[in-house]
DOMIDREN-628068 format. One record per residue (C-alpha): x, y, z. Coordinates in steps of 0.02 Angstrom, whole numbers, plus 50000, padded with zeros to 5 digits. Layout:
N
XYZ/...
***
This chain:
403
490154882249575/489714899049506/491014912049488/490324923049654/490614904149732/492224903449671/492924921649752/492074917549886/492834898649899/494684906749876/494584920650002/494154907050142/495444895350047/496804894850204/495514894450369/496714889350522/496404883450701/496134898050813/497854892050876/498784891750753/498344908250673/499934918150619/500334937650585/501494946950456/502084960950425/502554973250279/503684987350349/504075002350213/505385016250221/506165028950140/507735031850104/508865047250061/510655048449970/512035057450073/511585073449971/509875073750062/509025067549894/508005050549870/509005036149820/508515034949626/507275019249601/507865013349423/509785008849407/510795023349345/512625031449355/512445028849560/511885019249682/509905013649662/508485006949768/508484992749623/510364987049684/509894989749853/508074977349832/509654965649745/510824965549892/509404965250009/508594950349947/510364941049912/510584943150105/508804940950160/509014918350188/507554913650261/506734929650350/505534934950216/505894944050064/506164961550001/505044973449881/505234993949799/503635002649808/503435014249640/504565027149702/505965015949772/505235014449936/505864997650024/504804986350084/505144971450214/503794958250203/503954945650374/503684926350370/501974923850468/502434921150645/501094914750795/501654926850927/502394947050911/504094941250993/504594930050843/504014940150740/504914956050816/506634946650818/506414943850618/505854963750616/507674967350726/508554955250610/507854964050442/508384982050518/510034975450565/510624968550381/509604985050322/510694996450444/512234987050380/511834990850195/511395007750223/512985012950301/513925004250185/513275015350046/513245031450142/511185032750133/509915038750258/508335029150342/506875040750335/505455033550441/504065044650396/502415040050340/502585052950195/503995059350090/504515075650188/505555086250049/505195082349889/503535083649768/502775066749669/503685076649506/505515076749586/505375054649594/505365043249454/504285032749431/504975012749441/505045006349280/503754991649306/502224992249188/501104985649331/501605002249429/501555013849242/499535007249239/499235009849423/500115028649368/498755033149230/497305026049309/497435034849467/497685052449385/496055047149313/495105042749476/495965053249598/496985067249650/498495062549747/498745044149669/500635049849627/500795055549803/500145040749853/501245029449747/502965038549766/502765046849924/501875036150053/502555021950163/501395013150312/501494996150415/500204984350351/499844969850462/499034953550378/498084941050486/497474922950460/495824918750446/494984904750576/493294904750495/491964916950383/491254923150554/493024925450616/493364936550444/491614944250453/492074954150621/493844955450625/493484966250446/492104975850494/493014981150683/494324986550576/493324997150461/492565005550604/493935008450715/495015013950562/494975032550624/495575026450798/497185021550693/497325034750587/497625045350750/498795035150842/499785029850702/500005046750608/501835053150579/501995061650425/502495078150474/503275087750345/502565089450145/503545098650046/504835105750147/503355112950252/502505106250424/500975098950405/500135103950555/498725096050628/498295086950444/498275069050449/498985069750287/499445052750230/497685048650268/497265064250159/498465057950024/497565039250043/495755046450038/495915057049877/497005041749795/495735031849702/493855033349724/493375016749665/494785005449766/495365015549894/494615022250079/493465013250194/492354998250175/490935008250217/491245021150077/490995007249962/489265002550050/489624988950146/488784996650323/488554980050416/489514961650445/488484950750393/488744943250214/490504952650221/491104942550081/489664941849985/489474962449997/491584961749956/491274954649790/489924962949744/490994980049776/492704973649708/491794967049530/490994985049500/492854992049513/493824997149339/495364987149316/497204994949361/497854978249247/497404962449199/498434944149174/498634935449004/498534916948968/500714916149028/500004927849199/500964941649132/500334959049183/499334968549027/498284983149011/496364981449032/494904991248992/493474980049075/492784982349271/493644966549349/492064959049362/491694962049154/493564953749134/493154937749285/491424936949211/492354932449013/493654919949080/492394910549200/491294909849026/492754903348913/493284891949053/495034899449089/494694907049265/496294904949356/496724905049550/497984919049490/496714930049395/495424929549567/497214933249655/497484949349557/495814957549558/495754955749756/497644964549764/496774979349651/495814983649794/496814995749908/495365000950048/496005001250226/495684986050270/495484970050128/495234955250085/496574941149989/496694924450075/496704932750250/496324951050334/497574965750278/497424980850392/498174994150285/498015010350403/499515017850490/500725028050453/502655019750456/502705024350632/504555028750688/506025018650709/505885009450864/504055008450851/503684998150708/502864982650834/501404993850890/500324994550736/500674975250735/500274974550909/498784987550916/497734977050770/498184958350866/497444964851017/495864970850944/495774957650826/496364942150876/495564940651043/493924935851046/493434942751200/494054960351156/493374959650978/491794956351020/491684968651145/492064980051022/491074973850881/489514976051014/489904994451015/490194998150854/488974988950764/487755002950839/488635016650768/487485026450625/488255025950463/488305046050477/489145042750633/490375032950562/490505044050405/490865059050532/492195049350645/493085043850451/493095062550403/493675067050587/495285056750548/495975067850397/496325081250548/497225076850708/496115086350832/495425073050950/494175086251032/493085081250880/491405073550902/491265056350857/490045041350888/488845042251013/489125060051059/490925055151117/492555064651089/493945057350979/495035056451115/493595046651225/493725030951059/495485032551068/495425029151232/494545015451227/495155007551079/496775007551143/496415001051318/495534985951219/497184982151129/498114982551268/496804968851351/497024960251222/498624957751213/498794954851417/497344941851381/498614931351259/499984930351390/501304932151288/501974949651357/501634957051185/500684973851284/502634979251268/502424983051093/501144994451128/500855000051302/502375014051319/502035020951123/500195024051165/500725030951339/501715045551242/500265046751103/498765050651219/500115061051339/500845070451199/499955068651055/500235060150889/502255060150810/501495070650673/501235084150816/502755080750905/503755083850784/
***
């Protein structure tokens, strides 16, 4: 088995039964001091996000585990759950202990999609090396990687996989539709002390991250789904290295592609499971690939509203039927249409032409009336999750606006 084989081999390494395909979650937030600063990341001469992660894990038993982003943003990851009810009682039991913690230390929730007060320069950085790399290599290949890094937080939903075909066109619906998300999901609507307007900006912030890892599929020239994975590996092993493992899989600095650095270790016969593991987390597009589908796109929506990125991607995703009435449509989008409709998501004006000489607002539309089928067609009355937040979206707008 050649290397290319072996990628490939991992990626579909944990195929389920169509029934017994699960979904998680990773949930981020901010959080703010009770003098209207962020809580400090690193430990210091007050309270930190690092003894918060502490407390929060020490409390967490058996409903998932706790994470900082770079800039002390907390992050929930779920267990994988079968159906959005379970998995939204593990979501109400990691805001409860959260709530609990908070108050107890006199902090503030912030459930914005980006940082509303403060600058990249006014939060340190953790002090991980892994996140110190990530810090110089993205000044290098972008503009607003520290924006990204301290002042960001989104609801990423990860799905199993049931088969390559199954992975081909859940990925490349995602890709396509990514704009529709970008709209619904947007609320980030302060930067710097200052509204943001109508600019999507945490899609902004994501797009001028990192040229090489970051954005949509399609970016990257992978236009169609067929050989997904094939066209995957061929992008991700072009891409420079954030960080590489040594032989103890400790986190060191690299100056090789990840391919150049996959290509020596399959040649000296130490290619690891663990090495292919951290090349595919160095990829950051919207949607990617590990051992199942990320979907990467939405802002943290508000609190209360956390289910319906969850529940907008399982309805378009998960459901055959839907999905593939989707993928019919969008696989005869022009890549300059879809090009257009990507750029059309960095501003939230849905009178926008996109695809097919349609509005915005026409694909949101109809994205979001597929989800909702979708989630009516798995009969577990998961269309709660979504139906009422996209009711007060298309009425009123996106949060970003609201607000």
């Amino acid at each position: 088995m050649n290397l290319r084989d072996k990628i490939h081999s991992y990626i579909l390494s944990h195929l389920v039964d169509p029934t017994e395909r699960t979904i998680g979650v990773e949930e981020e937030c901010f959080l703010y001091t009770n003098k209207n600063r962020r809580l400090p990341v690193n430990p210091c001469d007050e309270f930190s996000a690092t003894d918060l992660l502490a407390i929060m894990n020490e409390n967490v038993g058996n409903n998932g585990i706790y994470s900082l982003e770079p800039g002390g943003q907390l992050e929930w990851s779920s267990l994988p759950y079968r159906d959005l009810n379970t998995l939204f009682s593990a979501l109400s039991q990691h805001k409860q202990a959260l709530i609990e913690v908070v108050n107890a230390n006199d902090l503030r929730i912030i459930s914005y999609g980006v940082e509303p007060n403060f600058a990249p320069n006014d939060i340190d950085l953790i002090n991980q090396l892994k996140y110190q790399l990530m810090n110089a290599n993205m000044e290098q290949n972008g503009t607003m990687g520290q924006w990204m890094m301290r002042n960001t937080t989104s609801v990423q939903v990860n799905f199993d996989i049931t088969s390559e075909r199954d992975l081909e066109d859940m990925i490349f619906v995602a890709d396509c539709v990514q704009p529709v998300c970008a709209y619904l999901f947007a609320n980030s609507p302060f930067q710097n002390g200052s509204p943001t307007g109508t600019e999507n900006i945490r899609n902004v912030i994501w797009e001028n991250t990192d040229n090489a890892r970051c954005r949509n599929l399609i970016d990257h020239g992978i236009e169609s789904p067929e050989r997904m994975i094939d066209q995957y590996i061929d992008y991700i092993m072009t891409v420079p290295g954030i960080f590489e493992l040594d032989e103890h899989a400790i986190i060191v600095a690299t100056d090789k592609t990840m391919g150049e650095r996959l290509v020596d270790l399959e040649r000296s016969g130490k290619l690891r499971t663990v090495d292919i593991q951290a090349t595919l987390h160095q990829i950051f597009t919207n949607v990617r690939l590990k051992h199942l589908v990320e979907v990467r796109g939405a802002d943290r929506p508000p609190m209360g509203y956390e289910m319906a990125p969850v529940a907008f991607w399982t309805g378009i995703l998960t459901v055959e039927t839907v999905r593939n009435e989707c993928l019919s449509v969008v696989k005869n989008w022009s890549v300059e249409d879809r090009h257009t409709f990507n750029k059309a998501s960095l501003v939230l004006d849905d009178s926008q032409m996109g695809p097919d000489g349609k509005s915005y607002g026409h694909w949101n539309q109809w994205v979001g009336d597929l989800a909702i089928t979708g989630l009516k067609e798995r009969g577990l009355g998961e269309e709660k999750f979504f139906e009422e937040f996209f009711e007060i979206v298309m009425k009123k707008g996106p949060f970003s606006l609201q607000a």
